[in-house]
C-alpha positions in Angstrom: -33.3 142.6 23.7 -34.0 142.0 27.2 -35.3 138.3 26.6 -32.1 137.1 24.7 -29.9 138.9 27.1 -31.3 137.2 30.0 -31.4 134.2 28.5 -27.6 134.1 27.4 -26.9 135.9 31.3 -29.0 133.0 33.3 -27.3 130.2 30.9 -24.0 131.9 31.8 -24.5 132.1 36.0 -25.5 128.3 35.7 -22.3 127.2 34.7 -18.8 127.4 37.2 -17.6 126.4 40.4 -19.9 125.4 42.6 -22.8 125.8 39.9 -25.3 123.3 38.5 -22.7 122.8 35.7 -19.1 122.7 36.1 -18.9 123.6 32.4 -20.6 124.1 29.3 -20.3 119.9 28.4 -21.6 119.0 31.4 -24.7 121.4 30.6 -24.9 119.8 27.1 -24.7 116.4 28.0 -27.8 117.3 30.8 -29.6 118.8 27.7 -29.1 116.3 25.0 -27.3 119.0 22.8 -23.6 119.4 21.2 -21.2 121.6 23.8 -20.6 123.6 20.4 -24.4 124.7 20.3 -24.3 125.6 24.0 -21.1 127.9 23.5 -22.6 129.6 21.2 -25.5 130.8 23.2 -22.8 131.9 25.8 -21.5 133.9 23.3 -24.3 134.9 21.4 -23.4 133.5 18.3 -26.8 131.2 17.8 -28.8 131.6 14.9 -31.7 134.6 14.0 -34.3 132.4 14.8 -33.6 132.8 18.3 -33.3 136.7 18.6 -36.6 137.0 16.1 -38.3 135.2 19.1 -36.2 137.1 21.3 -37.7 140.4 19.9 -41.6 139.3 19.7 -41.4 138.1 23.6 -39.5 141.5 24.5 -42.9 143.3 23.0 -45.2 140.9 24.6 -43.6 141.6 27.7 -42.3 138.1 28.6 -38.8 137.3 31.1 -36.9 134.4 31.3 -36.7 133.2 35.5 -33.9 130.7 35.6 -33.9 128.4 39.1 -32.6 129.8 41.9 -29.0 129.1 42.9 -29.9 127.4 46.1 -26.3 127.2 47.6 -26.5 130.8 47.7 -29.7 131.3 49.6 -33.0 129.2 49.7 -32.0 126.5 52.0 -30.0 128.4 54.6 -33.1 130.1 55.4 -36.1 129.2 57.4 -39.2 130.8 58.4 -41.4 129.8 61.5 -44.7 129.4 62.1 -46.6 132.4 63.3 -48.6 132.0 66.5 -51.8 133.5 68.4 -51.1 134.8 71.7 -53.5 131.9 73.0 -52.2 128.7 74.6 -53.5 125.2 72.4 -55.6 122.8 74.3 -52.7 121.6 76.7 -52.3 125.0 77.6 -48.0 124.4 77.0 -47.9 125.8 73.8 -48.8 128.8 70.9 -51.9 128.1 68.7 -50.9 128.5 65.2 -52.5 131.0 63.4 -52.7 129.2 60.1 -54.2 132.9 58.3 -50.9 134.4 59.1 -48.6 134.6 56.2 -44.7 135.4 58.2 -42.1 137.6 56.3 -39.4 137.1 58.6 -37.3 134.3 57.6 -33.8 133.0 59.8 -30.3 131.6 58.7 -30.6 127.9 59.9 -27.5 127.6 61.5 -28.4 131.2 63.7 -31.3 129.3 64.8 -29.6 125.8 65.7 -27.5 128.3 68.0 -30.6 129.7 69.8 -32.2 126.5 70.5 -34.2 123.8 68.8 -35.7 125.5 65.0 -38.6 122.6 65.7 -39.9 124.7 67.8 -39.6 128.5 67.2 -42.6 130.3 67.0 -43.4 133.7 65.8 -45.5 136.0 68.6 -47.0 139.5 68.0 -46.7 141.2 71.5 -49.6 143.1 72.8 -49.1 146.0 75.0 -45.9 147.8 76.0 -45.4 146.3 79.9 -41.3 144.8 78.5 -40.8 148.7 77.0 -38.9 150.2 75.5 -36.8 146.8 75.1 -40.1 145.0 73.8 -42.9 147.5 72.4 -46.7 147.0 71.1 -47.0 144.9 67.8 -43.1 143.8 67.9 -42.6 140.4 66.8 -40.6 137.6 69.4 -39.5 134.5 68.7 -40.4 131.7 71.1 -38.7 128.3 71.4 -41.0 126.6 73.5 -38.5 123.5 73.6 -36.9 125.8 75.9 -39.0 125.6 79.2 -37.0 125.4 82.5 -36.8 129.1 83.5 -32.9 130.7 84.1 -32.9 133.6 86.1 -32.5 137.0 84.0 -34.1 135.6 80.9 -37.3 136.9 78.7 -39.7 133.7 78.9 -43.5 133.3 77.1 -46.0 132.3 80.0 -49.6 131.1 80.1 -51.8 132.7 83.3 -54.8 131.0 82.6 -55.9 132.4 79.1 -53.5 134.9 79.2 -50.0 134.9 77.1 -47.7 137.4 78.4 -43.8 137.9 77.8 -41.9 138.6 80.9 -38.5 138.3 82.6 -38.0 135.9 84.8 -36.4 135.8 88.2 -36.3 133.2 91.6 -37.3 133.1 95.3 -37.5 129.7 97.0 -40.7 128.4 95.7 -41.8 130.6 93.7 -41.5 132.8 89.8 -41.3 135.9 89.5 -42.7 137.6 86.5 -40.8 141.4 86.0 -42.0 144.4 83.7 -39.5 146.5 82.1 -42.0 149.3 82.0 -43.1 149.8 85.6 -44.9 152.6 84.9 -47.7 149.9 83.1 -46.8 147.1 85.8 -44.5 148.8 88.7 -44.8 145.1 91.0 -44.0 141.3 89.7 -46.2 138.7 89.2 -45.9 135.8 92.0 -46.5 132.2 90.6 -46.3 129.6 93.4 -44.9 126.3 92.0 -46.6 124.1 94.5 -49.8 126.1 94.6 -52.8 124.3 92.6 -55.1 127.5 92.6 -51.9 129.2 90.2 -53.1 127.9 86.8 -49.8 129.1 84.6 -47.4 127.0 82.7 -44.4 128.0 80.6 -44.5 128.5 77.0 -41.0 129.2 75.8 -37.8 131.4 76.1 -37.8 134.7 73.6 -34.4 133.9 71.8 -35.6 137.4 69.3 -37.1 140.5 68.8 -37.8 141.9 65.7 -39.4 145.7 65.7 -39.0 149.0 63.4 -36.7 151.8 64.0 -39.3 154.7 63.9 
């Protein structure tokens, strides 16, 4: 009886170390019920009633889902907000695209390591100028707390309306965007700090890439 089996299996895995219940009195007492009655579902010694029910809700289809066990997943994980590759009306950070529905999720403490988890974004990439290291429709993560550009590092930037994800690198006054394909974009982009006719502004450092192994 798959109903009566995973009922007696979930009542089992809620009770232990570091469970919901340290044993099967503390589960009683929660419930209302004797700590006899409660063994004896553990052990599948309650009454017919139950497995009669058991056996109607195994035809009907029916499965018990007990709560998950949230010190085993659940709250260690986190997953950002999923971005447009368009600036908001600052022009500093990622518009959200609030039809998006993310299915990449990150260990919280991974992404207290990276940078701030406030403010990691999920990007789509467009085109395949950081290939092969960053390829059409890959997904980056951008922590656009992170701003001030180091030398060597993968950054999100706004060129007018444009978002594109480039390496960075620095000559006296002045940003250098790189490809890594330069067969789509062989020469750097130059961005002059001081110069007001440059209309750019950093988004974020990439901290991630996720993509498929083909």
């Amino acid at each position: 009886m798959g109903f009566y089996n995973d009922l007696v299996e979930g009542l089992r895995n809620m009770i232990g170390q570091n469970r919901k219940y340290a044993n099967p009195t503390q589960m009683a007492k929660a419930c209302g019920v004797a700590p006899n009655q409660i063994i004896r579902y553990i052990k599948q010694e309650r009454g017919k009633h139950i497995q009669v029910l058991a056996r109607v809700l195994d035809e009907v289809g029916a499965r018990i889902v007990f709560p998950e066990d949230k010190t085993a997943s659940g709250d260690n994980f986190r997953t950002p907000q999923t971005a447009l590759a368009r600036a908001d009306r600052d022009g500093e950070k990622l518009n959200i695209d609030n039809n998006a529905q993310s299915m990449l999720a990150f260990n919280t403490g991974w992404m207290a390591e990276k940078g701030n988890a406030d403010s990691m974004k999920l990007l789509t990439v467009t085109g395949d100028a950081m290939a092969p290291r960053i390829e059409d429709g890959n997904y980056v993560l951008v922590d656009e707390s992170q701003k001030d550009f180091f030398e060597g590092r993968i950054y999100a930037v706004r060129i007018d309306e444009e978002i594109l994800v480039r390496r960075v690198a620095r000559e006296p006054g002045k940003i250098l965007l790189l490809s890594e394909n330069q067969d789509i974009s062989p020469g750097p982009i130059v961005l002059e700090s001081n110069n007001p006719a440059h209309n750019w502004a950093p988004i974020g450092r990439v901290v991630f890439v996720a993509k498929d192994l083909l």
